[in-house]
N, C-alpha and C positions, 0 to 999 in steps of 0.2 A: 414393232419398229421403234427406234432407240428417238427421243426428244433430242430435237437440233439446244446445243451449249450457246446460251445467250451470249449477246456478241463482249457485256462486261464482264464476263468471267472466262472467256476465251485465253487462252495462254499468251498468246500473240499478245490481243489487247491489252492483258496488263503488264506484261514486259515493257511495252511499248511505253506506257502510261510513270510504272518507275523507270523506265531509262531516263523522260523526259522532266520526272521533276529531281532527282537525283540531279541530272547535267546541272537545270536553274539552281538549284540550293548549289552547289558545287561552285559554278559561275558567282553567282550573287556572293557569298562565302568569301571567294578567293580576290574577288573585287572591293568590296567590304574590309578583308581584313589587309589589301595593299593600300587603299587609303588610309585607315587608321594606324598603320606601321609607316606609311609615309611620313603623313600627318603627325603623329608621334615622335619622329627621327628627326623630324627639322622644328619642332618646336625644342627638344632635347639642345639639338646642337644649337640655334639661337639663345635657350636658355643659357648654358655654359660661355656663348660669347658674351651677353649681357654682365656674367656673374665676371669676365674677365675683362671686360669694358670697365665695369663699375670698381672692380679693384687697383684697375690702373689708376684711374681718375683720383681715386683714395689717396694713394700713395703719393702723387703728383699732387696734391694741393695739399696733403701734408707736409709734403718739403716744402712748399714754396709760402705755410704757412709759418714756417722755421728756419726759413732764410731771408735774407735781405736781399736778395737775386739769384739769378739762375745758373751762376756761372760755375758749379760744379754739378748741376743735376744729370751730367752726360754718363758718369757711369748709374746711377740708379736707373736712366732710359735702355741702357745695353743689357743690366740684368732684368727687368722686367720684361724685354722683350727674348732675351734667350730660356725664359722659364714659360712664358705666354707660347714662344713662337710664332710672333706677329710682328709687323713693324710699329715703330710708336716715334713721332715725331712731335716736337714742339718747337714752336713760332710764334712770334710776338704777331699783336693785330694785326699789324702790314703784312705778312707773310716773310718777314727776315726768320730765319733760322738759329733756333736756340740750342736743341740737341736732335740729333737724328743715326735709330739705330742702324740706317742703311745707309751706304754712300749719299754725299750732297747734291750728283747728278741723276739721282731717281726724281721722277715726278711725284709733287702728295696728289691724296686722293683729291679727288674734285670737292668735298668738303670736308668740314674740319668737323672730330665726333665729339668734342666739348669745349667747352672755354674752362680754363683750369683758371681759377680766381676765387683767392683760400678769405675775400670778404666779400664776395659774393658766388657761393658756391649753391654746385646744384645736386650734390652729394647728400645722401643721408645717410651717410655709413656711420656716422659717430656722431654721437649722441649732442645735442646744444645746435647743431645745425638747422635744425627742423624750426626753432622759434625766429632767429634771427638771422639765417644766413650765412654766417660766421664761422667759418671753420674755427670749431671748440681748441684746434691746438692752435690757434695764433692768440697766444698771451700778450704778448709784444712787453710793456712796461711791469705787467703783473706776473712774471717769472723771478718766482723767491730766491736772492742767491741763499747759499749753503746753508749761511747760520739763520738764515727765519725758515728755512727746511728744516731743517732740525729741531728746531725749536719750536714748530707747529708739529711736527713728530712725535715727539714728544708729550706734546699735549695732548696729539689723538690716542696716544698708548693711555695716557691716564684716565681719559674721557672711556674708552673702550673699557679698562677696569672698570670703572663705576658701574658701565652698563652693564657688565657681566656679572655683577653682584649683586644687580637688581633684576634681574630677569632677562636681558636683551642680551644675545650671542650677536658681538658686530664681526666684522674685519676690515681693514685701514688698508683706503683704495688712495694711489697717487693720482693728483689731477696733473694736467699739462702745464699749470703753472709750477707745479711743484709743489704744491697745500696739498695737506693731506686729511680724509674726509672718512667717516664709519659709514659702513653701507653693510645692513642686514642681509639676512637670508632673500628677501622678494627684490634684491636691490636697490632700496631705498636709502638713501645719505642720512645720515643722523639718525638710523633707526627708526622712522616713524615719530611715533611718540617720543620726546624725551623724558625719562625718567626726573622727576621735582629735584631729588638729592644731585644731578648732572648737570642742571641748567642752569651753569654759571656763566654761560657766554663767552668764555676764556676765547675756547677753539674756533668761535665764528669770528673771534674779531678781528680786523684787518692789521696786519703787520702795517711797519715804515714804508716799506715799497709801495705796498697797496693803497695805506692811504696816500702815499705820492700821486700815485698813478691816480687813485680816484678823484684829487684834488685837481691833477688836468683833465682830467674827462670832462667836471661838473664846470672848470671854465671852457673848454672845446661848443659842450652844449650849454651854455648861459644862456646867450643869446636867443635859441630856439624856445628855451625854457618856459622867457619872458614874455615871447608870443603868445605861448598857451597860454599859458595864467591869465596874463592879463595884467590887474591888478593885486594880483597875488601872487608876485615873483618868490618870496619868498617859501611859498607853502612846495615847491618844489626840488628834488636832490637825487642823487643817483649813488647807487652804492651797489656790493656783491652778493650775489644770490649762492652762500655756501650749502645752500641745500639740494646743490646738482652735484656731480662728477664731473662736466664741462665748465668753463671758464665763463659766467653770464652776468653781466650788468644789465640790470635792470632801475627802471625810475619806480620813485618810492614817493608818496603824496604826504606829509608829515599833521596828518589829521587829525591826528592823538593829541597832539601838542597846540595846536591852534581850534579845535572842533570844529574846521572850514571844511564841509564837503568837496571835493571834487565830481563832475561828470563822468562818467563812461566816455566820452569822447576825448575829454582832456587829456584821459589816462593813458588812451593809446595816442593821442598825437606827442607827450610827452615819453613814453615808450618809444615813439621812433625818433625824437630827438634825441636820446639818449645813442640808440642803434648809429642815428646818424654820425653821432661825435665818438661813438667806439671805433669805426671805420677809420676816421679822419687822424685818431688816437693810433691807430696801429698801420696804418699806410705806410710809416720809413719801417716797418720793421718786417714787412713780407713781402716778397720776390713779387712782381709787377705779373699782371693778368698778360695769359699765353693760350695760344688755340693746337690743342689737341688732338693730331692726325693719330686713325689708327690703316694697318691695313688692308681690314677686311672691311672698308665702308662705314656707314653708319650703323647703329647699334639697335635699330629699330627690327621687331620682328614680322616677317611678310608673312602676309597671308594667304595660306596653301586654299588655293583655287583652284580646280580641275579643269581648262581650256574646252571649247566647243569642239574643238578638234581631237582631244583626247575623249572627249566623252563619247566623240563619233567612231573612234579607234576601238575603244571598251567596248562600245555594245556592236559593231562588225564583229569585233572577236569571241564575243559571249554568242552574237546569233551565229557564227560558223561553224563553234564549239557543240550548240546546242543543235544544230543541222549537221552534222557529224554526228554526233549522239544519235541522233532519231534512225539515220541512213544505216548508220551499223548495228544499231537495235533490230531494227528490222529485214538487213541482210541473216544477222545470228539466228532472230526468232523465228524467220520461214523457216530455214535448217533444223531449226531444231524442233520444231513442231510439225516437219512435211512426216517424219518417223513416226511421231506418237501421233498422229493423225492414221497411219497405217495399221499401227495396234489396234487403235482404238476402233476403225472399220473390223480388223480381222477380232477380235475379243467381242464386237456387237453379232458375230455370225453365228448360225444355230449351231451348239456342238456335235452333230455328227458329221459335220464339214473339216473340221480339222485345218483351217487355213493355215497358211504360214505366212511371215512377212519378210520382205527383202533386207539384207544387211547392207545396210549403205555407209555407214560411220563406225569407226571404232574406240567412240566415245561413251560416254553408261549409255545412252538410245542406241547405241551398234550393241551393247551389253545384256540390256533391257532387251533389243530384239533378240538376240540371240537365246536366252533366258526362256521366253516368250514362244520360241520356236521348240526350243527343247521340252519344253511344257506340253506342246501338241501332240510330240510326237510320243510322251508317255502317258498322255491322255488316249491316243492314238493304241501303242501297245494294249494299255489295261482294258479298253475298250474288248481290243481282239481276246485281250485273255479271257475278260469276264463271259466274252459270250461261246469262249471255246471250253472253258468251265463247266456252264451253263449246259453245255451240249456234252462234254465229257461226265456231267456228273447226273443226266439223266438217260446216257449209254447206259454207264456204271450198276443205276438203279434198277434198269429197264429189264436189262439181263436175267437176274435171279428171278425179281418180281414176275415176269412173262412164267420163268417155270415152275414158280409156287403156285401162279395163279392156273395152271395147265395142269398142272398134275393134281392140285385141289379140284378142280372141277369136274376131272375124268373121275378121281377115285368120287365125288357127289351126285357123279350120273349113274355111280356102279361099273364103270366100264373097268375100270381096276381096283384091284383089293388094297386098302392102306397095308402092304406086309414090312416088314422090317425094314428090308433095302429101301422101299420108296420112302417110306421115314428117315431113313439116314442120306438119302438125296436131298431131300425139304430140307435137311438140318443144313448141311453143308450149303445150300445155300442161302440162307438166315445167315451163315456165319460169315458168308460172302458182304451181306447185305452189314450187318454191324460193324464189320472191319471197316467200309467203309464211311458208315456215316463216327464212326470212332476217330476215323484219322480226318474227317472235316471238322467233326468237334478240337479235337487239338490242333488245327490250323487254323480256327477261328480264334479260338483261344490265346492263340499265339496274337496273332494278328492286333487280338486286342488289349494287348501287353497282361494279360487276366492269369497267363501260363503259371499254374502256382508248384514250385519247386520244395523238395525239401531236402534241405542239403546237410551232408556227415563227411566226416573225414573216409575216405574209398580210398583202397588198398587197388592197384592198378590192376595186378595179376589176378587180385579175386577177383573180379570186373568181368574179365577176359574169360576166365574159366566157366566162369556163372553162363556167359553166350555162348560159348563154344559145346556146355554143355545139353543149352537149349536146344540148339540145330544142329545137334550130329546124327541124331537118328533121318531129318531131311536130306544130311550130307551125302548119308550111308546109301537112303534110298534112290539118292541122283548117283551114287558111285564119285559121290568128288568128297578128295580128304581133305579133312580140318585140322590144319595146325597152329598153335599159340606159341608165342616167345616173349620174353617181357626184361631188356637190356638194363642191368644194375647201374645204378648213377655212382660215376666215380668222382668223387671231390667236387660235385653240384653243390652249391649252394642252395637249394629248395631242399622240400620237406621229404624224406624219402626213411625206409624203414632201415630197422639195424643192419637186415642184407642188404641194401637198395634200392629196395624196390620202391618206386613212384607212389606218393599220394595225391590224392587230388581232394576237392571240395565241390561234391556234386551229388544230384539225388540220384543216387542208384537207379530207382525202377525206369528215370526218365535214360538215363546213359546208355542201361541194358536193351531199351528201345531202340534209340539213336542205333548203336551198335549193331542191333538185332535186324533190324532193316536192313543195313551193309550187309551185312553174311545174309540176307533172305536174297537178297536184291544180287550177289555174286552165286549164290546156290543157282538161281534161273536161270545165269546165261553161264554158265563155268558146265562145259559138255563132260559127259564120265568120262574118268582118272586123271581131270584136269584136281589142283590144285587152290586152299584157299586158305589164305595164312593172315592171323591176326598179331599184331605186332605190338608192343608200347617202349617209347625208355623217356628219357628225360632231358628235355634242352631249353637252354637259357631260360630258366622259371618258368616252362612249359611240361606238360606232360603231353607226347605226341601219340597217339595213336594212330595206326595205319592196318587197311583191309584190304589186301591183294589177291585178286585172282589171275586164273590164266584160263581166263575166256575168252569170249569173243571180240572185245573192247569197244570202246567208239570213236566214232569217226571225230573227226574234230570239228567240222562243223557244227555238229552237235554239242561237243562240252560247253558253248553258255546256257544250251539247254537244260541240262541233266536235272537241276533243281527246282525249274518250275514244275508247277503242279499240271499232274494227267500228261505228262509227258512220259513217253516209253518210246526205248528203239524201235521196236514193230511199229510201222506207221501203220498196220494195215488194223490195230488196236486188238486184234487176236488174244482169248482171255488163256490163249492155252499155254502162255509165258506164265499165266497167276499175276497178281498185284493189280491195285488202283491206279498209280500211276502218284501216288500222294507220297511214297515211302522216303523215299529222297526233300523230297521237300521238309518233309515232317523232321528227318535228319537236321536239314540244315539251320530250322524255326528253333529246336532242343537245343543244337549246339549254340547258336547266340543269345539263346535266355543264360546260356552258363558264363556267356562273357570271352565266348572261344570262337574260333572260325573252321571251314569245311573245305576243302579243297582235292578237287580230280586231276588226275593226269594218265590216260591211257592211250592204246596204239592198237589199231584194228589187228586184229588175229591173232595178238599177243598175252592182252589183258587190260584190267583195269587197275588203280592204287587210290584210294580215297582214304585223305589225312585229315584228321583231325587234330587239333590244336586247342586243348584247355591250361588254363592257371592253374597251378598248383598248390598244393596244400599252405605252402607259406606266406 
């Protein structure tokens, strides 16, 4: 009795088992990767708003760092909005209206996305912003006209030679005032180090304008000056920091020249007087602080949060996904295992039952049954052959044996004399008895692919003549005539002799057997002055042979018999037809060792034709 299949190795159960973690990975996956493509999609698009917020803002406190008012900044608002694609408004702190890319009767958003105010800016797009506030392009007094541009130009062209001769490779950057400044390979203004032979101070020193302009700076901030110090008004001054690219004044403590320390506190509360009187210094020369409407809202990016309501949406839908999964896993798996469950009872049954199973699909299990079925029923067959075999091949034995052992034992009691005849009885049947275990030996042989051939180029007609010479004296003595014919190949392509005639590639003694059978097997049933004619010619790279009688024939339910073995028309197995019942067989085992096939076609009362078909010589 067959062990019941534990229930974790059950086909069902683990079907079931990956459907359900398939569904979860699948679920979780496809949950997973919409949040993070969410997620990803709106940080993207908030990023590029920011990066388009931030460049508005740039440009907008550029110009207003570069004009004295606003009263032309309406086309710069029209094309940054038809390049953006957004609305962009500005309005003074009350909400009056400065420029506006949309009609005047739209409403702004509910808040304003920056305050554009080019000295107190909240920009760090351009460089000098970051220390002081100060949008780096409002020069306001410190814009070089033509000839101290030029003439600082010039001086950086010469300053840049020297460096190039001493090792430093610059290039000559314009500042927003107009001074022009060497800025290295890492971007640094004056190349870092200055080379000794360079440092004449020419190119930092402040032109007429500048020191104009710095001459009202340092009275703007006097007065703060004096507060820090103290009593060291003087140890205090402000001047131009050229070793930026932006436009920066900064306070400078003159400590060198007096040896008075200054504090760290001093230093910045005088830094931001200085800051404070650069403001005050450039106030008439930039467009008045404005608020900033865009139209997509504030410029802040939200924060992707998944709601209680959608988290309760996602897992309904992953647990209906995955209750869907289980329900059709387990509809597919009974289907599909109620079948192999049917095998598998009828495949545990003892084999002389033969069970068969139902075909109920006709998917590989309708396949597999069927396969399955077919299997029984040539387990089924071979069964019956072997034991009609079994039974056929100790008839066969039985036969002679009974008379050798009969007439040995009378001639051992004396009751008959050994004379001539009853020795030539005894022989005839020994030779009864070797024919047949001869033709079992070459059906085993066969059988077990062992048939050993030896094969030569064979002339078709010698073939033919070598049989026909064998069995004419049996032909003579049934009174049936034997005639050969062997048709010359005309313009065949295979191997054939100077007249025509067919060769082939096979072992003789095995073919003359093959052959020798047919004519033993039509001498039997072919009644006297019937006829037996052996034929050969040549088709399509075939050599055909054919052995026709006009005998008795068979019946046709018969012909899928004719080849098995111990098969004979007399069912009543009468030996006085002659033969084992193997000759045929043994035919058909010779011809498929050669690579050829066998084939009958007869008609009761007419006759028989059994063709063979081998490859030819080429």
């Amino acid at each position: 009795m067959a062990r019941p299949i534990p229930l974790r190795k059950r086909l069902l159960v683990r079907l079931l088992i990956t459907s359900v973690l398939i569904a979860i990975c699948s679920v979780a996956a496809t949950a997973w990767l919409a949040v993070e493509t969410t997620t990803r999609a709106i940080q993207e698009e908030q990023g590029q708003v920011l990066t388009e917020d931030m460049d508005i803002l740039r440009q907008l406190s550029g110009y207003a760092a570069t004009h004295r008012d606003w009263s032309g900044v309406g086309k710069t608002v029209r094309a940054l909005s038809d390049r953006t694609g957004r609305r962009i408004a500005l309005t003074a702190p009350d909400r009056t209206p400065i420029a506006d890319s949309e009609t005047r009767d739209t409403a702004l958003p509910p808040r304003a996305a920056a305050a554009v105010d080019p000295l107190h800016t909240d920009t760090f797009t351009e460089p000098g912003a970051q220390r002081t506030g100060i949008d780096p392009r409002a020069v306001g007094p410190f814009r070089l006209p033509r000839a101290e541009r030029e003439r600082v130009r010039l001086l950086a062209e010469k300053r840049r030679a020297c460096f190039s001769i001493n090792g430093v490779e610059t290039t000559i950057t314009q500042m927003p005032s107009g001074r022009s400044v060497l800025v290295d390979e890492d971007g640094t203004v004056d190349g870092g180090q200055v080379p000794t032979p360079c440092a004449d101070g020419v190119l930092n020193t402040p032109t007429a304008t500048e020191e104009k302009a710095l001459t009202e700076l340092n009275t703007y901030a006097g007065d703060c000056l004096k507060g820090v110090g103290g009593k060291f008004p003087s140890l205090f001054a402000a001047t131009v920091d050229f070793t930026d690219r932006s436009m920066l004044t900064r306070y400078l403590g003159r400590k060198a020249e007096t040896g008075i320390d200054t504090t760290r506190d001093q230093d910045k509360k005088a830094q931001e007087c200085v800051d404070r009187a650069r403001r005050q210094q450039l106030e008439p020369y930039v467009a008045p602080a404005a608020e900033l409407f865009l139209g997509r809202g504030d410029s802040a990016v939200p924060h992707f949060d998944m709601s209680a309501a959608n988290k309760a949406k996602v897992t309904g839908v992953a647990g209906l996904v995955l209750a869907l999964t289980v329900a059709v896993t387990v509809l597919v798996a009974t289907r599909l295992v109620r079948p192999l469950r049917a095998l598998t009872h009828a495949a545990q049954q003892p084999p002389e039952q033969h069970v068969r199973v139902p075909v109920t699909t006709q998917d590989e299990t309708g396949i597999l049954a069927v396969a399955f079925n077919d299997l029984a029923d040539r387990r089924e067959r071979m069964e019956a052959q072997r034991k009609a075999m079994v039974a056929d091949i100790a008839h066969e034995l039985r036969t002679p044996l009974t008379n050798i052992r009969g007439w040995l034992e009378v001639t051992r009691d004396g009751v008959v004399d050994p004379d001539p005849e009853l020795l030539a009885s005894l022989h005839d049947e020994a030779v009864v008895l070797q024919r047949v275990i001869d033709d079992l030996q070459d059906l085993a042989a066969a059988d077990a692919g062992t048939l050993r051939l030896h094969r030569e180029p064979v002339r078709a007609d010698e073939l033919l003549e070598q049989v026909v010479a064998a069995h004419r004296v049996a032909a003579e003595a049934a009174g049936v005539r034997l005639h050969m014919s062997v048709a010359a190949s005309q313009g065949s392509k295979g191997s054939h002799s100077s007249d025509g005639t067919p060769w082939l590639d096979a072992d003789p003694v095995r073919m003359r057997q093959a052959l020798g059978n047919l004519v033993s097997n039509a001498i039997r049933h072919t009644p006297a002055d019937g006829t037996i004619t052996l034929s050969c010619r040549h088709q399509d790279d075939e050599v055909v042979f054919e052995v026709a009688d006009t005998g008795s024939g068979i019946a046709p339910e018969d012909l899928p018999s004719v080849f098995e073995r111990f098969w004979r028309a007399e069912k009543s197995r009468s030996r006085r037809t002659g033969g084992s019942g193997l000759g045929l067989s043994i035919v058909r085992q010779l011809v498929t060792a050669h690579g050829g096939t066998v084939t009958v076609t007869s008609e009761l009362g007419t006759g028989s034709v059994f063709t063979l078909r081998l490859p030819d010589a080429g």
